[in-house]
KESEKOL-898916 format. One record per residue (C-alpha): chain; z, y, x. Coordinates in pm, 1 decimal, always signed. Layout:
N
{c->A&up->Z&north->Y&east->X}
...
***
This chain:
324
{c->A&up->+11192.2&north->+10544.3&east->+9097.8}
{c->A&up->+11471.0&north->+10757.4&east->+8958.7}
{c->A&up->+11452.3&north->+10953.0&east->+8666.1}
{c->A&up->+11596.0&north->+11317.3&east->+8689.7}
{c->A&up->+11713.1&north->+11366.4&east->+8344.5}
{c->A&up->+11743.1&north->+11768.2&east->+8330.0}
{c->A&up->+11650.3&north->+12024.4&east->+8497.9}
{c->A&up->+12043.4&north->+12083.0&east->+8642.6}
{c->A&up->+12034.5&north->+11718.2&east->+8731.3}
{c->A&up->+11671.0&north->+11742.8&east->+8887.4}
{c->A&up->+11725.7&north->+12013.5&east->+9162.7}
{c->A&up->+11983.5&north->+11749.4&east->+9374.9}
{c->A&up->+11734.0&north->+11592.8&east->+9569.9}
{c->A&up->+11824.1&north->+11275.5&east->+9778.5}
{c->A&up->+12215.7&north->+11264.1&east->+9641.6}
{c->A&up->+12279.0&north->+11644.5&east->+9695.0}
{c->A&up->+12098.4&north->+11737.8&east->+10010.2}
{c->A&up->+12134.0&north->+12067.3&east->+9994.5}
{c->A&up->+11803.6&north->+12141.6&east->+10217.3}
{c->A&up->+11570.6&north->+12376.4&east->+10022.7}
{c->A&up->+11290.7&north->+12243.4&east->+9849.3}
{c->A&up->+10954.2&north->+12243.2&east->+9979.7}
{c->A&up->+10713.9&north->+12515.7&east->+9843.6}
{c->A&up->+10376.2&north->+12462.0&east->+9715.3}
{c->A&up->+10132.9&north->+12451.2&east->+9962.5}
{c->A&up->+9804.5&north->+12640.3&east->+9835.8}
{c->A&up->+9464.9&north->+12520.5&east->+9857.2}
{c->A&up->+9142.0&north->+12641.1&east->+9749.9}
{c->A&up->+8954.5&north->+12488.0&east->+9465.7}
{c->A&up->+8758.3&north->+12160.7&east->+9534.6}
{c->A&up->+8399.2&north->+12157.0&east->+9441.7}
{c->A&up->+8337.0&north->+11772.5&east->+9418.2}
{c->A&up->+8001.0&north->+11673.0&east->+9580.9}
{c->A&up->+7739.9&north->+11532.9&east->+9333.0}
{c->A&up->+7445.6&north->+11271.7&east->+9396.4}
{c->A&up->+7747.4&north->+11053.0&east->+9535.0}
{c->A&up->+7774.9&north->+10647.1&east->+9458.8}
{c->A&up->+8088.6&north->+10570.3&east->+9342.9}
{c->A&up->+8177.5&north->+10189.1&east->+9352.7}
{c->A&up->+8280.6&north->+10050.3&east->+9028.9}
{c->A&up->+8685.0&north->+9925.0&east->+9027.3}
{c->A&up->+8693.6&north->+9566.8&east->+8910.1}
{c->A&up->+9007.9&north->+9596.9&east->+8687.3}
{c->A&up->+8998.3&north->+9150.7&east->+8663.7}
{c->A&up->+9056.5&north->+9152.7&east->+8969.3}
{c->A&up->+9300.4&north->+9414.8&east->+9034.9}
{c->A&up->+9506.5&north->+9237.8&east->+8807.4}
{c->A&up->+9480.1&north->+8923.2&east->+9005.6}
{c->A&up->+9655.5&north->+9118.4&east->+9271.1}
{c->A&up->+9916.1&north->+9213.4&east->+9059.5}
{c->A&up->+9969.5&north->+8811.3&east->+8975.4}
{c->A&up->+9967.9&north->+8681.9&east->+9308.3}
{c->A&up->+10270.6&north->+8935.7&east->+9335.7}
{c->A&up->+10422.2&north->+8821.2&east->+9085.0}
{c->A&up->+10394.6&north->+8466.4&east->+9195.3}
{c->A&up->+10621.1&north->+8526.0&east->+9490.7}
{c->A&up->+10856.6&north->+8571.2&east->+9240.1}
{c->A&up->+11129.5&north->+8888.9&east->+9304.4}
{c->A&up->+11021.2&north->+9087.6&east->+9602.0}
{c->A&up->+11336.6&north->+9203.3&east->+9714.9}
{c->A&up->+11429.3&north->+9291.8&east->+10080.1}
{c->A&up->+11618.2&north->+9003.3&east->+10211.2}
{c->A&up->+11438.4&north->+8715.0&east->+9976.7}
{c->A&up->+11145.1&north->+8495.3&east->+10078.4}
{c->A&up->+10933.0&north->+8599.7&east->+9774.3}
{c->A&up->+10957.1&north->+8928.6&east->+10009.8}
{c->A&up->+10863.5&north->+8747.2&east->+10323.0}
{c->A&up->+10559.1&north->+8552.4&east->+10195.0}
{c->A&up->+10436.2&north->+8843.5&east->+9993.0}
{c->A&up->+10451.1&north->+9084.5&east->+10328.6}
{c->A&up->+10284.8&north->+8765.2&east->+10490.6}
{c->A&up->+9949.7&north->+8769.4&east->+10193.6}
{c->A&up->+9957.9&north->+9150.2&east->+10218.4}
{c->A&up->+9911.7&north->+9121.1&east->+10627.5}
{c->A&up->+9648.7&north->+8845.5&east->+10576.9}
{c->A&up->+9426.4&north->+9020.4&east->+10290.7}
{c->A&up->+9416.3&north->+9388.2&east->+10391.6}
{c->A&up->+9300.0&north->+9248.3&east->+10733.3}
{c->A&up->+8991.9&north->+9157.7&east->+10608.6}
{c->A&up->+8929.4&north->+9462.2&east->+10437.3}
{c->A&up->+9030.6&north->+9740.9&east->+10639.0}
{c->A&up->+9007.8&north->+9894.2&east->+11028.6}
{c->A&up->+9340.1&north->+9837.5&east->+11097.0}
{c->A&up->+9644.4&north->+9728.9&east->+10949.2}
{c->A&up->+9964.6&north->+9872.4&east->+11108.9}
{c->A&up->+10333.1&north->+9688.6&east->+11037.9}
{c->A&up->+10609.8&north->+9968.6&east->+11015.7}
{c->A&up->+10940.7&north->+9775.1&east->+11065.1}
{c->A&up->+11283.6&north->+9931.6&east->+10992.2}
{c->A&up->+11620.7&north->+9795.3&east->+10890.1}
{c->A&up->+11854.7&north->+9921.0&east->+10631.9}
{c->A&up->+12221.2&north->+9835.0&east->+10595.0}
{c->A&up->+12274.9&north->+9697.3&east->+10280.0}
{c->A&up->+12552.2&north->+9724.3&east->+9987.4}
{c->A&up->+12696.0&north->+9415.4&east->+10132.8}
{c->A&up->+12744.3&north->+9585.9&east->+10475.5}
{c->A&up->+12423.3&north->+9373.8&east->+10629.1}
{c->A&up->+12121.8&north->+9448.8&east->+10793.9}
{c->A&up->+11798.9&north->+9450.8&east->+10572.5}
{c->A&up->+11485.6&north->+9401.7&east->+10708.2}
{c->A&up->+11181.3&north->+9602.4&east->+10545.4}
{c->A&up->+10841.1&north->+9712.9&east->+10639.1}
{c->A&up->+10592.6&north->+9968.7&east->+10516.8}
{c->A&up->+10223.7&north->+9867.6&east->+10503.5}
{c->A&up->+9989.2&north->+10100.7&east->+10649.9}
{c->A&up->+9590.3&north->+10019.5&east->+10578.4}
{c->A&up->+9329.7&north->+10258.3&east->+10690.1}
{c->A&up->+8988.9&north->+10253.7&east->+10631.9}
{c->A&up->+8710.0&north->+10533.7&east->+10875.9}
{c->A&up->+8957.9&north->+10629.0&east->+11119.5}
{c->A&up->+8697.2&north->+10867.7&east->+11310.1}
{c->A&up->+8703.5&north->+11096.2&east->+11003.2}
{c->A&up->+8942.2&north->+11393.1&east->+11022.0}
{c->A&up->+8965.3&north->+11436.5&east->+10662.8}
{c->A&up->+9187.4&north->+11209.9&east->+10550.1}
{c->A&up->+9365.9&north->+11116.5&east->+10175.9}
{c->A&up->+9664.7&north->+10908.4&east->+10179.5}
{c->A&up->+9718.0&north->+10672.2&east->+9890.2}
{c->A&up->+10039.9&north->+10504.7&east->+9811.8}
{c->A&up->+10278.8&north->+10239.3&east->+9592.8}
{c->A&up->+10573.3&north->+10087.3&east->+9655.9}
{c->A&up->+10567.5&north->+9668.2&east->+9700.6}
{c->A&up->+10928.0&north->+9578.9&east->+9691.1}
{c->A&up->+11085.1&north->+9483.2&east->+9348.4}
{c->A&up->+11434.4&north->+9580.8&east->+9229.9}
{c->A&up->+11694.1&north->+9380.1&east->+9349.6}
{c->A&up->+11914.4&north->+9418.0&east->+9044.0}
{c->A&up->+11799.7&north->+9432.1&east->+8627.8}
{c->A&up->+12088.8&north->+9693.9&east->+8605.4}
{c->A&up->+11886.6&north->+9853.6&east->+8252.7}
{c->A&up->+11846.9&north->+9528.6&east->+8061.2}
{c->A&up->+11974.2&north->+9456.0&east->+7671.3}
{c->A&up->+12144.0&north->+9171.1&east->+7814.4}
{c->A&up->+12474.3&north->+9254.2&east->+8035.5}
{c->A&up->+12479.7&north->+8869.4&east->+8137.5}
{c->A&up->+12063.3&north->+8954.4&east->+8389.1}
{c->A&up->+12243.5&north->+9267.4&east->+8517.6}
{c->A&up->+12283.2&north->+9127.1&east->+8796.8}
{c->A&up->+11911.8&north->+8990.3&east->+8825.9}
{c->A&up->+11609.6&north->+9099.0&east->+9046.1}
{c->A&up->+11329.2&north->+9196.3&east->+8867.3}
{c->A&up->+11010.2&north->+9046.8&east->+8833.9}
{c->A&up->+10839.7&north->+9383.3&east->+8867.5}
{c->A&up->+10495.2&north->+9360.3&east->+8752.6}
{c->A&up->+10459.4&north->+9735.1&east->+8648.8}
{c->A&up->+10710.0&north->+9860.8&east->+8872.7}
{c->A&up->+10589.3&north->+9780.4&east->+9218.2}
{c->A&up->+10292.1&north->+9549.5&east->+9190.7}
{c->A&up->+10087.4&north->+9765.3&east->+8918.1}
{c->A&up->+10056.4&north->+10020.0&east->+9201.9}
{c->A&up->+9935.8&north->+9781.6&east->+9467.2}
{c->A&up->+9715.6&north->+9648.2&east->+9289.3}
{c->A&up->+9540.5&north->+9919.7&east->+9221.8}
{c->A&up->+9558.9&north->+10007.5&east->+9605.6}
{c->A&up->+9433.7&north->+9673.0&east->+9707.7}
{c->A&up->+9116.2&north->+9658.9&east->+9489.6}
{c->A&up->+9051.8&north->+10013.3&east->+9616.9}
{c->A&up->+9069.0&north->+9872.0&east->+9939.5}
{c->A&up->+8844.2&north->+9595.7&east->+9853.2}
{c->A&up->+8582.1&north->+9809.7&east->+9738.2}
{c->A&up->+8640.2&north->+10094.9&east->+10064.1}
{c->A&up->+8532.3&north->+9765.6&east->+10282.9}
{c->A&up->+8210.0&north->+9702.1&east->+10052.1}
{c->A&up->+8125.8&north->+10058.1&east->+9987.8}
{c->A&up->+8270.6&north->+10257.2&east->+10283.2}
{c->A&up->+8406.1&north->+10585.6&east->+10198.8}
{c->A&up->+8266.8&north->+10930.4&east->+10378.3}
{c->A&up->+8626.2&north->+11058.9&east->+10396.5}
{c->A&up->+8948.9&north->+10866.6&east->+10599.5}
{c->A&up->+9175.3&north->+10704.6&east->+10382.9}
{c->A&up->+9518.1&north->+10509.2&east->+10431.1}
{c->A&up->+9695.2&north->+10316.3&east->+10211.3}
{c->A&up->+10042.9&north->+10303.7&east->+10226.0}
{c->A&up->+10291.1&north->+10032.8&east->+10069.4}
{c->A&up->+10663.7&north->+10115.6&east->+10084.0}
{c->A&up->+10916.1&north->+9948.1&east->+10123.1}
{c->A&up->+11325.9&north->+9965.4&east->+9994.5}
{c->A&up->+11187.3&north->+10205.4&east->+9708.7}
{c->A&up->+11386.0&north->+10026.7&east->+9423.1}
{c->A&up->+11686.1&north->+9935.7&east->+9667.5}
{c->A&up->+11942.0&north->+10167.3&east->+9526.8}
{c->A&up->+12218.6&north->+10117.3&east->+9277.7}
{c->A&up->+12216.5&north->+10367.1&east->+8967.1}
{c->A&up->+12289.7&north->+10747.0&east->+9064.9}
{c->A&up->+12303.3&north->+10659.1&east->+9425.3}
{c->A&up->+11982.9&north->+10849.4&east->+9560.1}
{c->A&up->+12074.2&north->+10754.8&east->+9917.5}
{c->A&up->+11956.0&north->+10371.2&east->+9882.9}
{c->A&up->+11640.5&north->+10541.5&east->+9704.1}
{c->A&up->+11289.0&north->+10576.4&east->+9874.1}
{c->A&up->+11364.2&north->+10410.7&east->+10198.4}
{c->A&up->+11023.5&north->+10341.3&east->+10308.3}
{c->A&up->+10900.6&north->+10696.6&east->+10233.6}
{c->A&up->+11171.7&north->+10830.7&east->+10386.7}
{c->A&up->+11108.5&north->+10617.2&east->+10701.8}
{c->A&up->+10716.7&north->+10688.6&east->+10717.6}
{c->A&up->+10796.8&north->+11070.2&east->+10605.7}
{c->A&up->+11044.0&north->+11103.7&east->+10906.2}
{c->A&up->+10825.3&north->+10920.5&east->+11172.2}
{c->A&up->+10447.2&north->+11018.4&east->+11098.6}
{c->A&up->+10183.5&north->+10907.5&east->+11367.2}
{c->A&up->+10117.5&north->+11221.2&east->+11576.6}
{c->A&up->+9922.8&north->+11441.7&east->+11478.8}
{c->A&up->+9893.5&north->+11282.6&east->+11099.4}
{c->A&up->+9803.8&north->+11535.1&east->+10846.1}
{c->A&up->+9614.6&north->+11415.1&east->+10543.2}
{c->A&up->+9475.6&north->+11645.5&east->+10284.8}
{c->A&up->+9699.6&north->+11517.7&east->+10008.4}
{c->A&up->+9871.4&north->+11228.6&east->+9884.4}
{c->A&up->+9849.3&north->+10996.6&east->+9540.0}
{c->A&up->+10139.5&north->+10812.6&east->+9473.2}
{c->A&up->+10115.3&north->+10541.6&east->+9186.3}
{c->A&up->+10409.2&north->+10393.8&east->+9034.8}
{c->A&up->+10451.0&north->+10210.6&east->+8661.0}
{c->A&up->+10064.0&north->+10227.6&east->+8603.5}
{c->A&up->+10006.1&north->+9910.0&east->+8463.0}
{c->A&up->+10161.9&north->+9948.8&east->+8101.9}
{c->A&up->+9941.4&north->+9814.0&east->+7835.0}
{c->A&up->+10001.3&north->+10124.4&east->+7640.4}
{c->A&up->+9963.1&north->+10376.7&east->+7959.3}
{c->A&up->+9939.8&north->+10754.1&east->+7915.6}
{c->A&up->+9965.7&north->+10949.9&east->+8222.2}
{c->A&up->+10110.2&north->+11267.4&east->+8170.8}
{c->A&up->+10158.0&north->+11563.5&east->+8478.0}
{c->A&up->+10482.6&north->+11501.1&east->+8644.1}
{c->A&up->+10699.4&north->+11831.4&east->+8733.8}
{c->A&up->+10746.2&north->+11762.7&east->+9099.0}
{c->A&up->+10424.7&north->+11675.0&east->+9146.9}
{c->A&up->+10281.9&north->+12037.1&east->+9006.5}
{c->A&up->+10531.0&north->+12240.0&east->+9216.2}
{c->A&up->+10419.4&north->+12112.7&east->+9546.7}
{c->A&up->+10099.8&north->+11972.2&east->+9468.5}
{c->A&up->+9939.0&north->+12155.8&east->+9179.4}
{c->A&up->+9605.6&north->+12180.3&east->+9298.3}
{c->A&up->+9583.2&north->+11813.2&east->+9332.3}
{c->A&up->+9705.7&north->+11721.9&east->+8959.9}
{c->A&up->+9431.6&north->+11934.3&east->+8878.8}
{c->A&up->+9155.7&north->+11764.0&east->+9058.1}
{c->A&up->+9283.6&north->+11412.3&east->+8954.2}
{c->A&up->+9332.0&north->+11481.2&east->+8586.1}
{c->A&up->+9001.4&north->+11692.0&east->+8592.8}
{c->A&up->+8832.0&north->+11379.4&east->+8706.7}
{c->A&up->+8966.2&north->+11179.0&east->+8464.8}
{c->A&up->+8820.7&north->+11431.1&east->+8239.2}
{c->A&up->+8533.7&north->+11401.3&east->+8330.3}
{c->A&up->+8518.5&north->+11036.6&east->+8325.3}
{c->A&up->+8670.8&north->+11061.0&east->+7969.6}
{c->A&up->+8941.0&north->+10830.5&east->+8083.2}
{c->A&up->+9180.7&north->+10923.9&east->+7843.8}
{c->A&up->+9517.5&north->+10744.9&east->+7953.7}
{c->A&up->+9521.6&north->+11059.4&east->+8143.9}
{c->A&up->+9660.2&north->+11320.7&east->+7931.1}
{c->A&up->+9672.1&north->+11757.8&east->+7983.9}
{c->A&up->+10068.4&north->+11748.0&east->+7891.7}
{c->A&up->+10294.4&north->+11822.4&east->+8133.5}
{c->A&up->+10623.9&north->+11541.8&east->+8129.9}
{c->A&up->+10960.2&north->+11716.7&east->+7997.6}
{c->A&up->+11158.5&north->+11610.9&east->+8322.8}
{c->A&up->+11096.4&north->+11525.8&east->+8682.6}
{c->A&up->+11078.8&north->+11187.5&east->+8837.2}
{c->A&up->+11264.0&north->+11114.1&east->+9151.3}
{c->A&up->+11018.1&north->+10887.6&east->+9337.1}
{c->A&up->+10826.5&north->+10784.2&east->+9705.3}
{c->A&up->+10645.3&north->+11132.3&east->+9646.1}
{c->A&up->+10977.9&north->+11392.9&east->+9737.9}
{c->A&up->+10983.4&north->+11252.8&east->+10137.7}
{c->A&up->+10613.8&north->+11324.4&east->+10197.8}
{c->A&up->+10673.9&north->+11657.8&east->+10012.5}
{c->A&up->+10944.7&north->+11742.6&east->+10188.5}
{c->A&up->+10785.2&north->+11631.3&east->+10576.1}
{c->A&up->+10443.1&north->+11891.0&east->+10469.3}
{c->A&up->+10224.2&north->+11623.6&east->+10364.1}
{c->A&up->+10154.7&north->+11727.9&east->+9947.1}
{c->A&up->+10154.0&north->+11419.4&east->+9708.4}
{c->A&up->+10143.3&north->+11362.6&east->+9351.9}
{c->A&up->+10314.6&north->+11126.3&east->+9122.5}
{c->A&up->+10116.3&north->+10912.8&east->+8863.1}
{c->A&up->+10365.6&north->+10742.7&east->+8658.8}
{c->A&up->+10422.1&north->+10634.3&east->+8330.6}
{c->A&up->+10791.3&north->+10640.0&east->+8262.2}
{c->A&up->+10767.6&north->+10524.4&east->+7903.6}
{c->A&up->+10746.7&north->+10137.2&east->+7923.6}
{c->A&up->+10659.1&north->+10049.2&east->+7661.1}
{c->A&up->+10692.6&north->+10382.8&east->+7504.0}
{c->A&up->+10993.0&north->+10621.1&east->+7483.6}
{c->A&up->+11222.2&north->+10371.7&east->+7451.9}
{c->A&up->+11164.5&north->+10292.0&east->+7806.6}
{c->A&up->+11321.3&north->+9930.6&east->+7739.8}
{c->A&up->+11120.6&north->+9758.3&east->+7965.6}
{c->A&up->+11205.4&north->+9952.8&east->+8270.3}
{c->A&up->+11417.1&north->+9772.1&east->+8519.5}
{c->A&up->+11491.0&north->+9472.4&east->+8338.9}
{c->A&up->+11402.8&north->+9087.0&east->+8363.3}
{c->A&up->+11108.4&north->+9227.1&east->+8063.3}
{c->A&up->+10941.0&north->+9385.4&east->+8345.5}
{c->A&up->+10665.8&north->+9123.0&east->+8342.8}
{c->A&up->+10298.5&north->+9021.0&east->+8390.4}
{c->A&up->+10220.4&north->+9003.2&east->+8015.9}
{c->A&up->+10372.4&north->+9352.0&east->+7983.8}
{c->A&up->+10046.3&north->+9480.8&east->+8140.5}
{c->A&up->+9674.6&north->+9533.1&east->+8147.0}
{c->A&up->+9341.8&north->+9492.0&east->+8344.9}
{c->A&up->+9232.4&north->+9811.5&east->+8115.6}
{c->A&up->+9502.5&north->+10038.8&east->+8230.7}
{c->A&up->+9483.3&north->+9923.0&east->+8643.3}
{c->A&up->+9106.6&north->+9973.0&east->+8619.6}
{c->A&up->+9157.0&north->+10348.2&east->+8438.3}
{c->A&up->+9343.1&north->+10420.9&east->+8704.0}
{c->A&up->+9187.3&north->+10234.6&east->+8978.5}
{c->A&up->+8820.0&north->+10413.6&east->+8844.9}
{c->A&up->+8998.3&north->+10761.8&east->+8864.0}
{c->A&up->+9078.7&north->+10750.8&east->+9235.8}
{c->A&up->+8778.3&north->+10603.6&east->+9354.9}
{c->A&up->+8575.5&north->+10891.3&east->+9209.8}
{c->A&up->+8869.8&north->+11127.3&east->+9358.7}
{c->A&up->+8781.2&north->+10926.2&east->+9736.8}
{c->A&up->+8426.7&north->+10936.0&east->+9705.6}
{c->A&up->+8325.8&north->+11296.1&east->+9543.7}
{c->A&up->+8607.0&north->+11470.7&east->+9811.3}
{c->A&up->+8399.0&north->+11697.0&east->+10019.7}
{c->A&up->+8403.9&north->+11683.9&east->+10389.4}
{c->A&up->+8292.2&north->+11769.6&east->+10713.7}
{c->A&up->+8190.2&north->+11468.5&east->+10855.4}
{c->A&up->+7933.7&north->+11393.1&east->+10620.6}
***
């Protein structure tokens, strides 16, 4: 992701486009359906997820910690979901060479016409351009909260959608080429969301979207991102209500002081509403931890995967619909 510092900064979207923003698309309230099981997240193992990750080593486009990691996603969502689609695409690199990268697409009750889209991005950041240390500059990054926190999350979800299927459709989405792009050059930013935003299946139209980036910080507090309430506000509501409810309280009723530039701006701006849940203070406002070799397994928690792993499943399995 890519933090918009102010306001000013915040309104040039995808290095200056000067296309108008997406407007918030309204919705009426949801009334989540009671007497519903919810499947309980197993936060041990969603953070076994976020090891094997890890254990690739650097996931960055080009590497084969990135090829054996696509390989182990292929393999294990397989056996979970309906289908699992490959979405190739190639990007041309700093160096002037092709990249090859691919978006993971995981969908679970595809005859369902109500469908929620859930999505994190798997690649890792080819360059540790934030650390203390000028000498790892030039470093991937491990990326254990930013990339593999989020999938995770996903995969578990996924996991328990194959033991417990869900009422509603849902697809899980991994991106790749999120963290490709050098420091104030938006461009290299979000390529897999772009690609997926600019060539939906036909006919796709899901409900909403939950993106989930950086949620794996042992000290997580999820606070309402700006972006995400312009286009989506209806849908910060029902996920923060839920947490709530569930007294989960790494969700907090404070809105963040500046946007985040992240995966969720494409799907905004191709009609599809999505949220951001994101914790950009790693390990607190410092931020010292983001994109730099730090970013590491020990860095995070099973407690703050499973908060927000527990969250979404009650989101997925309370969502009314008409095919119950």
């Amino acid at each position: 992701m890519n933090l918009a510092y102010t306001i000013i900064l915040s309104l040039f979207l995808f290095g200056g486009c000067s296309k108008e923003q997406p407007k918030p698309v309204g919705q009426k309230p949801v009334t989540p359906l009671s007497n519903v099981i919810v499947p309980s997240f197993d936060s041990s193992n969603a953070f076994r997820y976020l090891l094997k990750q890890t254990s690739f080593g650097p996931r960055t486009p080009g590497s084969s910690a990135h090829e054996k990691c696509l390989s182990y996603f292929q393999k294990e969502l397989s056996g979970f979901a309906e289908a699992v689609n490959l979405q190739p695409f190639t990007h041309t690199g700093y160096d002037g060479k092709l990249l090859a990268m691919t978006n993971v697409i995981t969908s679970f009750n595809l005859k369902s016409t109500t469908r929620i889209l859930l999505l994190a991005h798997w690649d890792s950041r080819p360059r540790a351009d934030q650390d203390l240390d000028p000498s790892k500059r030039t470093q991937p990054i491990t990326g254990a909260n930013d990339g593999a926190s989020g999938v995770a999350v996903l995969m578990e979800i996924a996991n328990q959608l194959k033991n417990h299927p869900c009422p509603i459709g849902v697809d899980i989405l991994l991106t790749d080429g999120e963290d490709y792009g050098k420091e104030g050059n938006l461009e290299n930013y979000f390529l897999g969301a772009r690609y997926f935003a600019e060539n939906l299946p036909q006919g796709y139209k899901p409900v909403f979207g939950i993106l989930l980036d950086m949620i794996g910080d042992r000290q997580l507090t999820l606070l309402k991102e700006p972006y995400s309430v312009q286009y989506a506000p209806d849908v910060v509501n029902l996920v923060w209500n839920t947490a709530k409810e569930l007294n989960v309280y790494q969700f907090e009723d404070q809105l963040r002081s500046f946007n985040v530039q992240d995966d969720h701006l494409p799907l905004n701006e191709a009609g599809i509403k999505t949220i951001d849940l994101i914790d950009f203070g790693y390990p607190d406002d410092s931020n010292r931890y983001w994109h730099t070799t730090a970013d590491t397994p020990d860095k995070c928690s099973a407690e703050s995967l499973g908060a927000v792993g527990r969250v979404l499943l009650n989101v997925l399995y309370h969502y009314p619909t008409d095919n119950r």
